[in-house]
Each structure stands twice: as structure tokens, then as C-alpha cells.
Biopython code that builds the backbone (N, CA, C, O; Angstrom):
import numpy as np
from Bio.PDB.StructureBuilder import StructureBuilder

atoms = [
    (1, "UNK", "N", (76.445, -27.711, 84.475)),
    (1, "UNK", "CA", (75.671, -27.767, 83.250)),
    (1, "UNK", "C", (74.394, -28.528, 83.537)),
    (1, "UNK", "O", (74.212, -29.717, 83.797)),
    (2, "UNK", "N", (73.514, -27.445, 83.409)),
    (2, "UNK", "CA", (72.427, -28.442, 84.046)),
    (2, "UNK", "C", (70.838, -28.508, 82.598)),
    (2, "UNK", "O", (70.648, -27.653, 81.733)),
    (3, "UNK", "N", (70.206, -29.469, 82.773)),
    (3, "UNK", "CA", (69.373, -29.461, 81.221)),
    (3, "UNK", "C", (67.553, -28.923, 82.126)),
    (3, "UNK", "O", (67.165, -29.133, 83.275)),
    (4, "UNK", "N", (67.062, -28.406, 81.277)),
    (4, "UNK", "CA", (65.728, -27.870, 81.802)),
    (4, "UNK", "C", (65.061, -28.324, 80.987)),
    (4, "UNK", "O", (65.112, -27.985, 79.805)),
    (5, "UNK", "N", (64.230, -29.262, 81.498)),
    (5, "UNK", "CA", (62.966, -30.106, 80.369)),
    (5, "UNK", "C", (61.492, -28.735, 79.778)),
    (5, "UNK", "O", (61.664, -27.615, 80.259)),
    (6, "UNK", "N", (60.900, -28.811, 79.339)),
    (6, "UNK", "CA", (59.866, -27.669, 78.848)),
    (6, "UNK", "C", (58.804, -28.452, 79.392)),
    (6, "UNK", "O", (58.845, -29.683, 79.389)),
    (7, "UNK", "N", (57.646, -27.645, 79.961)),
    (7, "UNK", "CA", (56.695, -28.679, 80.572)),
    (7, "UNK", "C", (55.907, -29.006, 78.990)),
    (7, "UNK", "O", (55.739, -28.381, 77.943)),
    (8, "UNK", "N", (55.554, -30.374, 79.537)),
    (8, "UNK", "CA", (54.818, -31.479, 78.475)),
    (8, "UNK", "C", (53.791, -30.738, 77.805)),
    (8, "UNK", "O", (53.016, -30.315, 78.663)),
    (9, "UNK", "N", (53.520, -30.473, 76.914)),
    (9, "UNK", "CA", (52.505, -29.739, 76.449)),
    (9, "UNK", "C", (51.197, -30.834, 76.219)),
    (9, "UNK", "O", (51.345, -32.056, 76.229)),
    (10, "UNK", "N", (50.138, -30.267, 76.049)),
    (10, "UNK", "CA", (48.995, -31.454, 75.907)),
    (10, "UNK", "C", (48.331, -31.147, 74.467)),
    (10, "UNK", "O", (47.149, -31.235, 74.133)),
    (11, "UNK", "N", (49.281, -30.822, 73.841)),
    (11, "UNK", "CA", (48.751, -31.036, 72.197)),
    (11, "UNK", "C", (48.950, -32.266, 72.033)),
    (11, "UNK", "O", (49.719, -32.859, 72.789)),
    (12, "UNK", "N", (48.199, -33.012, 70.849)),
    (12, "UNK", "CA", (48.297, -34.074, 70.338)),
    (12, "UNK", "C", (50.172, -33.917, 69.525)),
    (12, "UNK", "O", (50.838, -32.885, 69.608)),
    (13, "UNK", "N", (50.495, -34.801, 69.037)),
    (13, "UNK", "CA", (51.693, -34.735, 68.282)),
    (13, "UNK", "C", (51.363, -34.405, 66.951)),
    (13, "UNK", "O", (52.030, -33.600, 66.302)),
    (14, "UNK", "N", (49.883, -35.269, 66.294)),
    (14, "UNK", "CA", (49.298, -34.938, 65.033)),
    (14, "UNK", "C", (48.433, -33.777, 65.127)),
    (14, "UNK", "O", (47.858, -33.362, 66.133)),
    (15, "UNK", "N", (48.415, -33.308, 63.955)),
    (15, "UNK", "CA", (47.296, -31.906, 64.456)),
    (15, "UNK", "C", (45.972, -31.971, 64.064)),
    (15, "UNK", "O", (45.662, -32.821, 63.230)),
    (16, "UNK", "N", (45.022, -31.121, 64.579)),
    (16, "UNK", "CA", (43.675, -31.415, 64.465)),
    (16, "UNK", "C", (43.311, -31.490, 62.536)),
    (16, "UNK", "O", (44.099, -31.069, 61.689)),
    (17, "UNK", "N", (42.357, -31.936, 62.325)),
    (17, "UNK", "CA", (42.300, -31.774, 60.936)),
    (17, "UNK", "C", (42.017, -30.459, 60.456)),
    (17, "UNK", "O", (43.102, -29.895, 60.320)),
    (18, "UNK", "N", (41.433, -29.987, 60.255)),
    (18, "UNK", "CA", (41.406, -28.353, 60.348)),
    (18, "UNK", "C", (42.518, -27.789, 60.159)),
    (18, "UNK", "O", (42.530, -27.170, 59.095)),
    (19, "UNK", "N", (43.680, -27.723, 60.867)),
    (19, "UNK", "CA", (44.800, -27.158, 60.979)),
    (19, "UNK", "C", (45.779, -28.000, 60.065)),
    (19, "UNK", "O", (46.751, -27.480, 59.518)),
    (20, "UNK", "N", (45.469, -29.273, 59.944)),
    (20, "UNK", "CA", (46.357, -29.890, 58.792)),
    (20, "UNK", "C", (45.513, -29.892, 57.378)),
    (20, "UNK", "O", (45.972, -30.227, 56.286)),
    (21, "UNK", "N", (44.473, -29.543, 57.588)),
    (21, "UNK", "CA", (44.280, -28.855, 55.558)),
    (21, "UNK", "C", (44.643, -27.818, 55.794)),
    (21, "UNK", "O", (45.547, -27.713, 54.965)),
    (22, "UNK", "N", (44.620, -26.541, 56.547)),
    (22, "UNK", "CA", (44.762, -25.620, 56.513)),
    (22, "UNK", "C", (46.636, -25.189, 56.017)),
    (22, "UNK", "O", (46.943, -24.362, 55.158)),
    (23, "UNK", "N", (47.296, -25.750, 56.576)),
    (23, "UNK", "CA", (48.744, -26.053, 56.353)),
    (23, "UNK", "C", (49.105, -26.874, 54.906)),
    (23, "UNK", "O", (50.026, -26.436, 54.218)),
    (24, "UNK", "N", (48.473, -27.882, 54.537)),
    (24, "UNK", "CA", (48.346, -28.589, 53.374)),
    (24, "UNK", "C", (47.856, -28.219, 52.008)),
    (24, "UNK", "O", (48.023, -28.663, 50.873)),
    (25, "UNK", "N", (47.031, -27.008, 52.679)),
    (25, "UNK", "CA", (46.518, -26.135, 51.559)),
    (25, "UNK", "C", (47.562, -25.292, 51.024)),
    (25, "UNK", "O", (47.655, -25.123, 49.808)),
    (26, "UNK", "N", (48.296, -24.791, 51.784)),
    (26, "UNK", "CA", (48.870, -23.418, 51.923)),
    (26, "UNK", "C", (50.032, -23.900, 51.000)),
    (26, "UNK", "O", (50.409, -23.364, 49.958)),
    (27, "UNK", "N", (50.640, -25.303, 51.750)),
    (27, "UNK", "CA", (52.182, -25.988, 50.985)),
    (27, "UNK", "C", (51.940, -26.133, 49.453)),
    (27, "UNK", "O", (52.672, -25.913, 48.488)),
    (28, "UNK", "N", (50.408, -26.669, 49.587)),
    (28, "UNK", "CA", (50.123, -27.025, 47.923)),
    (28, "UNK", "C", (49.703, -26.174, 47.118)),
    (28, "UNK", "O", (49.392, -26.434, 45.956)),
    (29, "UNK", "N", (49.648, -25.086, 47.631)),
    (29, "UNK", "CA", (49.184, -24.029, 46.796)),
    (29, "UNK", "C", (50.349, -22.672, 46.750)),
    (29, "UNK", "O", (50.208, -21.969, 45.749)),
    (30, "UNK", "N", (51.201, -22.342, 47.484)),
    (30, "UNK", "CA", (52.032, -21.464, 48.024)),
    (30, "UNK", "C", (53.370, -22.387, 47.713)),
    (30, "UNK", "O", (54.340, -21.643, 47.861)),
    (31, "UNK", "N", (53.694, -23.378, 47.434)),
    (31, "UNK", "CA", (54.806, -24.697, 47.288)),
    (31, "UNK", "C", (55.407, -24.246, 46.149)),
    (31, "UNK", "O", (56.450, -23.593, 46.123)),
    (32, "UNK", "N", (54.708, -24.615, 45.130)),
    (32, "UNK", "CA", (55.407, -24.145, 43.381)),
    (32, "UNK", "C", (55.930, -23.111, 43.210)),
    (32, "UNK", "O", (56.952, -22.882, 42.563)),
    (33, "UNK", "N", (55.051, -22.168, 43.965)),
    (33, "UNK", "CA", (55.163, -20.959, 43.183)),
    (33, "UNK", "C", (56.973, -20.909, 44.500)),
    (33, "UNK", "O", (58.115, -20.645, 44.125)),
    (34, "UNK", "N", (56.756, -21.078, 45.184)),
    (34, "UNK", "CA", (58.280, -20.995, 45.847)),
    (34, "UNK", "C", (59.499, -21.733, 45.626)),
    (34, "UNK", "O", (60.686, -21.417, 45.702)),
    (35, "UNK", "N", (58.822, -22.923, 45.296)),
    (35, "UNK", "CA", (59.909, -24.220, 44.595)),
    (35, "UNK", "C", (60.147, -23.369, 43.180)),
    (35, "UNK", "O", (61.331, -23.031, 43.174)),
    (36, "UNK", "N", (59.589, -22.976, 42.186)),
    (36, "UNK", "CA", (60.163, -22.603, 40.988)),
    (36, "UNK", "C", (61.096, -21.005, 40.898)),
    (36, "UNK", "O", (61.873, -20.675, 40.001)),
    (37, "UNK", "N", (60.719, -20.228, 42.101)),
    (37, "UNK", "CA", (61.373, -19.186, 41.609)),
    (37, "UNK", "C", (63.174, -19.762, 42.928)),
    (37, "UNK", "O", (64.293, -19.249, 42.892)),
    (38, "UNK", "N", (62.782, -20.671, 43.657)),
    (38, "UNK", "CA", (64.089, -21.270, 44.818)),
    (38, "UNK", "C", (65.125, -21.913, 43.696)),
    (38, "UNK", "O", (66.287, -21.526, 43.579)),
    (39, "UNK", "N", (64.421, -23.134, 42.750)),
    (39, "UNK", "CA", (64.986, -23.749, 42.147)),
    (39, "UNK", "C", (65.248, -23.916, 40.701)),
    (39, "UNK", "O", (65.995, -24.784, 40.250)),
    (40, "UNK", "N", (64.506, -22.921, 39.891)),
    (40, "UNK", "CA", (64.327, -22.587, 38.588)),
    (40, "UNK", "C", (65.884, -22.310, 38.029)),
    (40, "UNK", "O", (66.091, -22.270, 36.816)),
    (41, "UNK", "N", (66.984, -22.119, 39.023)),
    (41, "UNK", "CA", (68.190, -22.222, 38.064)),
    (41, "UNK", "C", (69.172, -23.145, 38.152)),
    (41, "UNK", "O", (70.306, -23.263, 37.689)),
    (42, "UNK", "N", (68.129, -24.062, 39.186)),
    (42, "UNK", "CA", (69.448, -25.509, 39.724)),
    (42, "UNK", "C", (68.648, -26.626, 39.160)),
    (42, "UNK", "O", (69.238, -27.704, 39.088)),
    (43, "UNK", "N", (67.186, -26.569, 38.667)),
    (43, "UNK", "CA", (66.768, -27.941, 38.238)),
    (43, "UNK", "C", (65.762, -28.309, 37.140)),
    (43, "UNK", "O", (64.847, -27.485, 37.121)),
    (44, "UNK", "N", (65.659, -29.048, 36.434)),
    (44, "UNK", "CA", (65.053, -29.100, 35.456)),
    (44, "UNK", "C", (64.405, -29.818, 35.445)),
    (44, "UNK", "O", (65.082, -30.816, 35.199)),
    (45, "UNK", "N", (63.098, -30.198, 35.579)),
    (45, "UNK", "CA", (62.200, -31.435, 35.826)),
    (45, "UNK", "C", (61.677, -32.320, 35.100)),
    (45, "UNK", "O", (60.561, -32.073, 34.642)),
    (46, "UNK", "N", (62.305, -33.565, 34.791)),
    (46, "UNK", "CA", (61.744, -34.430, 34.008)),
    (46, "UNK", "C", (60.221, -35.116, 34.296)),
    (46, "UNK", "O", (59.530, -35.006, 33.283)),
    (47, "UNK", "N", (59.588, -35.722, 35.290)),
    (47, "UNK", "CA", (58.875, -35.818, 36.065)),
    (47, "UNK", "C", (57.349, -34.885, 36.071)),
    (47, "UNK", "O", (57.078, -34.138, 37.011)),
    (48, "UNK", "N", (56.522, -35.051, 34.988)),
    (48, "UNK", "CA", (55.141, -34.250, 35.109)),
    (48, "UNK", "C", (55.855, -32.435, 35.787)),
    (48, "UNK", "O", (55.650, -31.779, 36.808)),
    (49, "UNK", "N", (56.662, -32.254, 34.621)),
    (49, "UNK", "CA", (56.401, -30.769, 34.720)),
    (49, "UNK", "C", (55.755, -30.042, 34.618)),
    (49, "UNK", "O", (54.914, -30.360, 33.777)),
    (50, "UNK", "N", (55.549, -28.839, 35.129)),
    (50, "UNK", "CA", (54.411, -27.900, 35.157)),
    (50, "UNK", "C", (55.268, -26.578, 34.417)),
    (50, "UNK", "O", (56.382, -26.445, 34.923)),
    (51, "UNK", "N", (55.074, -25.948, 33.725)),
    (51, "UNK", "CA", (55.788, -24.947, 33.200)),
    (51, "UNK", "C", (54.427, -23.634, 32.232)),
    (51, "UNK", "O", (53.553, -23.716, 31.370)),
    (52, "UNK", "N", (55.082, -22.526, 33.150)),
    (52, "UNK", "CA", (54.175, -21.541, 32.333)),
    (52, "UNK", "C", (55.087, -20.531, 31.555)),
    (52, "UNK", "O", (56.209, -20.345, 32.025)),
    (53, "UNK", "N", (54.754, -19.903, 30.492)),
    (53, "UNK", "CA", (55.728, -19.506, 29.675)),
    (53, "UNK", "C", (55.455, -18.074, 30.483)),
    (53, "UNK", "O", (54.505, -17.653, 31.145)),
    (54, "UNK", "N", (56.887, -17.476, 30.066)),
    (54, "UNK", "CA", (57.484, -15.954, 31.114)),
    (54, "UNK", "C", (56.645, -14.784, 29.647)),
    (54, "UNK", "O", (57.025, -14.889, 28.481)),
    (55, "UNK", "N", (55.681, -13.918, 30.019)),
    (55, "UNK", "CA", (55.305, -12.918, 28.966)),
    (55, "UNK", "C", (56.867, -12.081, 28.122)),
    (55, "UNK", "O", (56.870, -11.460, 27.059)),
    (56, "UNK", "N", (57.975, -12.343, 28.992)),
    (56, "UNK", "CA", (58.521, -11.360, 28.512)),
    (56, "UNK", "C", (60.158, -11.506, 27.913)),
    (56, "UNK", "O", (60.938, -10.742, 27.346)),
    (57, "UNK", "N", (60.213, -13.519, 28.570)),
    (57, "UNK", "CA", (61.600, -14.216, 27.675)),
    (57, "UNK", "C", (60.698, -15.315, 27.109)),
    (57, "UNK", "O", (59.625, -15.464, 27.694)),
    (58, "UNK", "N", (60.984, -16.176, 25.977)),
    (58, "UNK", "CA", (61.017, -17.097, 25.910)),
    (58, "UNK", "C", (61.731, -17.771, 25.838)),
    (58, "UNK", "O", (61.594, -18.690, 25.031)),
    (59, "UNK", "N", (62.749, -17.687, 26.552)),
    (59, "UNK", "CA", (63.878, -18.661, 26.867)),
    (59, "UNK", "C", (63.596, -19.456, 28.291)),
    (59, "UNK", "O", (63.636, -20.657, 28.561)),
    (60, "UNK", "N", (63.312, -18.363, 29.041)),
    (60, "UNK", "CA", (63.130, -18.836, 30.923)),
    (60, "UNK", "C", (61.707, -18.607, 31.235)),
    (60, "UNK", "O", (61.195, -17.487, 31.240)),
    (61, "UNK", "N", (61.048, -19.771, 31.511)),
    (61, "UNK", "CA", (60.151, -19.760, 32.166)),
    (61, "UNK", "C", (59.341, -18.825, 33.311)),
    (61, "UNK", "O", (60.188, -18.278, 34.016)),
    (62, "UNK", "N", (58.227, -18.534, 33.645)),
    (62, "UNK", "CA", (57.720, -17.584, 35.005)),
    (62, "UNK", "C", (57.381, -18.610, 35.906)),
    (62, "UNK", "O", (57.348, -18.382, 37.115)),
    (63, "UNK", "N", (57.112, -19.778, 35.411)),
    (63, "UNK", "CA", (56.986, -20.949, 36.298)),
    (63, "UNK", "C", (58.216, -22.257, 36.332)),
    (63, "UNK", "O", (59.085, -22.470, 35.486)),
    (64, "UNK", "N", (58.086, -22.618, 36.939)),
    (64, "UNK", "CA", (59.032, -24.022, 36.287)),
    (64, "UNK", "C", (58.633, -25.066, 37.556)),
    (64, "UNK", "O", (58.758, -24.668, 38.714)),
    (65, "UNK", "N", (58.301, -25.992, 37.356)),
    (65, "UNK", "CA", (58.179, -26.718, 38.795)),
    (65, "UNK", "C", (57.596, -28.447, 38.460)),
    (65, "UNK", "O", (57.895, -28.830, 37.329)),
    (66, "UNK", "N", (56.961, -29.279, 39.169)),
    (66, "UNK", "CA", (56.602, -30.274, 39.306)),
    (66, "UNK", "C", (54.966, -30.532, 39.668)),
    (66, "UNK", "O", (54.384, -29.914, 40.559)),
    (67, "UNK", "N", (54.323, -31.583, 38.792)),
    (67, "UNK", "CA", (53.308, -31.501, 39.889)),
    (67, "UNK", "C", (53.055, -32.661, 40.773)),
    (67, "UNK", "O", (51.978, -33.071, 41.204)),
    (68, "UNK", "N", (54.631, -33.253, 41.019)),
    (68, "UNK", "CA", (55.054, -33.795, 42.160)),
    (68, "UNK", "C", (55.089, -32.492, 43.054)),
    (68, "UNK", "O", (53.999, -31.935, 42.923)),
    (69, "UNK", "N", (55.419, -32.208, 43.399)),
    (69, "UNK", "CA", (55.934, -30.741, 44.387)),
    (69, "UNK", "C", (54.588, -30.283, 44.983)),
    (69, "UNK", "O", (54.844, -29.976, 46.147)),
    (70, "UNK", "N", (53.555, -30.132, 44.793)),
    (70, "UNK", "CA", (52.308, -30.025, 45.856)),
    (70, "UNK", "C", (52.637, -31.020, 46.572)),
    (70, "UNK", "O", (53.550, -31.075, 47.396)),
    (71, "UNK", "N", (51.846, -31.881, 46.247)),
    (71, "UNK", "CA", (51.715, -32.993, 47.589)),
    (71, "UNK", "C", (52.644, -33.089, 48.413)),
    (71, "UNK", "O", (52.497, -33.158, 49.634)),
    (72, "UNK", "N", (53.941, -33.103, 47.659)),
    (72, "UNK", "CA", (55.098, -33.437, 48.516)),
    (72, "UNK", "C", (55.351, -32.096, 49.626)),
    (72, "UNK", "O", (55.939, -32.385, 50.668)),
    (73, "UNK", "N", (54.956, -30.762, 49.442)),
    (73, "UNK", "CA", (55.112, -29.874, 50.120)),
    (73, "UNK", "C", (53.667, -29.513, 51.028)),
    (73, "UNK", "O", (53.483, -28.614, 51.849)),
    (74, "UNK", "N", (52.848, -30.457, 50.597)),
    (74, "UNK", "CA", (51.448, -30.003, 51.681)),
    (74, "UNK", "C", (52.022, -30.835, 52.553)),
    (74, "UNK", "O", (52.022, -30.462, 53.727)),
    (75, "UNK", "N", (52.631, -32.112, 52.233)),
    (75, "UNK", "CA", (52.774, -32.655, 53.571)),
    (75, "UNK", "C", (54.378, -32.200, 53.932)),
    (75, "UNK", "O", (54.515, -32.576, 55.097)),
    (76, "UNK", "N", (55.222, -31.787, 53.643)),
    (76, "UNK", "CA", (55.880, -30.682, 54.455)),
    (76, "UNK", "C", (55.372, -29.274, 55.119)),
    (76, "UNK", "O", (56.041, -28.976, 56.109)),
    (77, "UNK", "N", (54.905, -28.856, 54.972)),
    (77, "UNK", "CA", (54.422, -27.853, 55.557)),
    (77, "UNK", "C", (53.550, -28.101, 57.007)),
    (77, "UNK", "O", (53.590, -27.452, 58.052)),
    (78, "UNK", "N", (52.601, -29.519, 56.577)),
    (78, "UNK", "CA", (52.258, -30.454, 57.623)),
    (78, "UNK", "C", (53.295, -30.475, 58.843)),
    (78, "UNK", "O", (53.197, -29.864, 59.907)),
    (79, "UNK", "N", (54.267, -31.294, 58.435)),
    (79, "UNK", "CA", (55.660, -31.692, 59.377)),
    (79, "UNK", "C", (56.301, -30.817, 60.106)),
    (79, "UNK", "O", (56.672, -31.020, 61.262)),
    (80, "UNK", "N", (56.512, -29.508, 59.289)),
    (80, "UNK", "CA", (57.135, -28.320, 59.831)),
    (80, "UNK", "C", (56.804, -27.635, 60.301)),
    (80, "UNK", "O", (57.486, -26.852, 60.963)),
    (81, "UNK", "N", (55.205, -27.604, 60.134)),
    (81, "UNK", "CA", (54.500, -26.374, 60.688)),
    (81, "UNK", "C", (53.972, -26.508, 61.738)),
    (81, "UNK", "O", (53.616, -25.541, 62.412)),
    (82, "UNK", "N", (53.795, -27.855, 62.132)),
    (82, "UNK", "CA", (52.612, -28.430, 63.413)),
    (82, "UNK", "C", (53.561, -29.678, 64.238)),
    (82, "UNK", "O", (53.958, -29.518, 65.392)),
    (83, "UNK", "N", (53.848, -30.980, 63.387)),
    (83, "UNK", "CA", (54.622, -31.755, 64.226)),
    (83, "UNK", "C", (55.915, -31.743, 64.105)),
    (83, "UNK", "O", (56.279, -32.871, 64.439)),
    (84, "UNK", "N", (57.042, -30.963, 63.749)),
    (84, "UNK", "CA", (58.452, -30.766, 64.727)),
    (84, "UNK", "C", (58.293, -29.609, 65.236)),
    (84, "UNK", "O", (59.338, -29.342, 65.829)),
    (85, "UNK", "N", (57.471, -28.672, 65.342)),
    (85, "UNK", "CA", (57.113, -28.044, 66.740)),
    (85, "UNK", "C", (56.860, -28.578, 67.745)),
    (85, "UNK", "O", (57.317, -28.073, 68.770)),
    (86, "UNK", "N", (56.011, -29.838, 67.846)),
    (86, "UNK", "CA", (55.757, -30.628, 68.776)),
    (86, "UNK", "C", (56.681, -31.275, 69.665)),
    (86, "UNK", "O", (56.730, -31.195, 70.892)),
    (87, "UNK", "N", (57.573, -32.079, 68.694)),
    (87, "UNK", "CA", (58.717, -32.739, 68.942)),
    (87, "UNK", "C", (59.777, -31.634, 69.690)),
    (87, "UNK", "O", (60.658, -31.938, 70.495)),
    (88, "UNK", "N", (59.544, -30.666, 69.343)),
    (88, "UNK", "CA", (60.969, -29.961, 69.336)),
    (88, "UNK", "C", (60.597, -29.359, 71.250)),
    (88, "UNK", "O", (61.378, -29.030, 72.143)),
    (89, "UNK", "N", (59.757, -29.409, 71.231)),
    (89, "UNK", "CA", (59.250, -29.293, 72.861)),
    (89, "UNK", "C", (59.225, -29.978, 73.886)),
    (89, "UNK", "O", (58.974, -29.739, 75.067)),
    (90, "UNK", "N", (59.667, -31.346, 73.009)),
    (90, "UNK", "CA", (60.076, -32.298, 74.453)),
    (90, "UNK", "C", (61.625, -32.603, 74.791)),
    (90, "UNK", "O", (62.092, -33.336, 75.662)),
    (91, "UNK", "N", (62.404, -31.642, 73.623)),
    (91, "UNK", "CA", (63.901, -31.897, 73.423)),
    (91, "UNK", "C", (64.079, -30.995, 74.739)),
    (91, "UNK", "O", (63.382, -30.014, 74.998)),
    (92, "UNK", "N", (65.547, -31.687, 75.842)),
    (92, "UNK", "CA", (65.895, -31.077, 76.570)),
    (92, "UNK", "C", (66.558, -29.848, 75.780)),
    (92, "UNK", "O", (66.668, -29.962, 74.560)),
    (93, "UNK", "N", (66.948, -28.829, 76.330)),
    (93, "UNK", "CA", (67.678, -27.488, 76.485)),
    (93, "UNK", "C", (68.932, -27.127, 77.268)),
    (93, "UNK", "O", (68.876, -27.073, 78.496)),
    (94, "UNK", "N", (69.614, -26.975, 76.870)),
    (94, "UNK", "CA", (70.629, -26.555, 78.464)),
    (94, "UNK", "C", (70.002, -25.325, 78.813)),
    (94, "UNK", "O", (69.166, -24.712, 78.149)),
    (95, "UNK", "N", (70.663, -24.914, 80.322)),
    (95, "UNK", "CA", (70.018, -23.699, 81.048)),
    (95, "UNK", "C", (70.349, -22.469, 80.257)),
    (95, "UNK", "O", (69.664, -21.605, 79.708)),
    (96, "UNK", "N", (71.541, -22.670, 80.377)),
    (96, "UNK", "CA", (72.445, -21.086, 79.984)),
    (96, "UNK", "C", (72.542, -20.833, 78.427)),
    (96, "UNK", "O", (73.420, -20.227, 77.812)),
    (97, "UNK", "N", (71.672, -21.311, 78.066)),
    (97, "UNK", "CA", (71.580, -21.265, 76.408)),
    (97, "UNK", "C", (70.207, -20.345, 76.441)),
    (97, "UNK", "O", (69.294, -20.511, 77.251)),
    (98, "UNK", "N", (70.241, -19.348, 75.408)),
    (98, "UNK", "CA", (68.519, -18.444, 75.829)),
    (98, "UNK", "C", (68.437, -17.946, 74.200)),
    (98, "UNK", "O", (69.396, -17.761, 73.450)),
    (99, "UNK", "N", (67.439, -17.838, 73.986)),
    (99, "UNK", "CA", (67.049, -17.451, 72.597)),
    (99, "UNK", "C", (67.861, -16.513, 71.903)),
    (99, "UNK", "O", (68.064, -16.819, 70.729)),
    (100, "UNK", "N", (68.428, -15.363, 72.333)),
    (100, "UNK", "CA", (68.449, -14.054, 71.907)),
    (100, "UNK", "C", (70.201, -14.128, 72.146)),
    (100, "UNK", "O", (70.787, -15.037, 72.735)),
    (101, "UNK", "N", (70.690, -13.191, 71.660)),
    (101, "UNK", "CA", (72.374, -13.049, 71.674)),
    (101, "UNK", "C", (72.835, -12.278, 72.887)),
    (101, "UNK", "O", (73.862, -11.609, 73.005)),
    (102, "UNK", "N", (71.805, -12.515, 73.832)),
    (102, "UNK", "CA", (72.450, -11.744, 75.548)),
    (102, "UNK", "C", (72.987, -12.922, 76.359)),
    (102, "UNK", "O", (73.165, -12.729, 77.561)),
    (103, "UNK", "N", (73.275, -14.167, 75.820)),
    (103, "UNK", "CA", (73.847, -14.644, 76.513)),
    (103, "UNK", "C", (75.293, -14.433, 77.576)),
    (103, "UNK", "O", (75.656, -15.349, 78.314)),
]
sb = StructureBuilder()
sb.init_structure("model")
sb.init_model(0)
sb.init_chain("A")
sb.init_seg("    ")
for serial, (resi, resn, name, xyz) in enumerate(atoms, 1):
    if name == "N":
        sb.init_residue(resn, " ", resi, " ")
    sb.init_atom(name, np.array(xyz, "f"), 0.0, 1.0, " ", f" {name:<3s}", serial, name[0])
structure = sb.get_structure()
């Protein structure tokens, strides 16, 4: 059993700025609209809700969400999109482990 390191990559760990608005944009703008239709039947937000009424119930919302939930998802999208890619490249591997199900 032997472990195969990935060679060191020479990205920074943080990402250029550019690429972290670009990602930060996307979470905070692309975030709600995914958080409310993911979680619209498990949660109810006390917390600066954001809610748009549905044209066609008025019982259930077309929106439902937070406007906690941007920020908190620009900078996830940050984390996920740029630095645990990073991280995840210096994690050893075993050999005989390979992407695809031909192992």
C-alpha cells in the first residue's frame, strides 16, 4: 500500500481577487434562489427574511430565504470553489484508488 503525493501546485491557497468576487458574486446572487427552492420545506426563517409571494398559491411562497444567506454563501462558494480545491491537492492518495469505477 503505497501513498502518491500530487506535485505541489504553485497556486496561492487564497485566490486572486478577481476570481474571489467572481465566485462571491455568483454564491450571493445564485445562493437564495437555491437555498429557498433546497430548503423552502424544512425551514422557516425568523432572521431578516426575504420572501416573495408565489403568483399562483398564496399559501407557499416562490421565494423563501434569508438575507443572511448571501453573504454566508458568497463566502462558501469562496471556500468550495477555490480553497478546498487547493487543500484537497496536497492530501496524500493511495495508488490503487483511481477516479473512475475501473478499479
Amino acid at each position: 500500500y503505497y501513498l502518491v503525493m500530487k506535485t505541489l501546485s504553485k497556486q496561492p491557497l487564497l485566490p486572486p481577487l478577481n476570481t474571489a468576487l467572481r465566485l462571491g458574486a455568483t454564491g450571493f446572487a445564485v445562493g437564495p434562489i437555491v437555498d429557498s427552492l433546497h430548503n423552502q420545506c424544512l425551514l422557516k426563517y425568523d432572521v431578516a427574511p426575504i420572501t416573495l409571494p408565489s403568483p399562483f398559491s398564496s399559501a407557499d411562497p416562490l421565494l423563501a430565504s434569508s438575507w443572511v444567506v448571501p453573504p454566508l454563501l458568497a463566502f462558501a462558494y469562496v471556500v468550495l470553489g477555490y480553497i478546498l480545491p487547493r487543500i484537497i491537492e496536497f492530501l496524500p492518495i493511495p495508488k490503487d484508488v483511481g477516479l473512475g469505477g475501473d478499479n
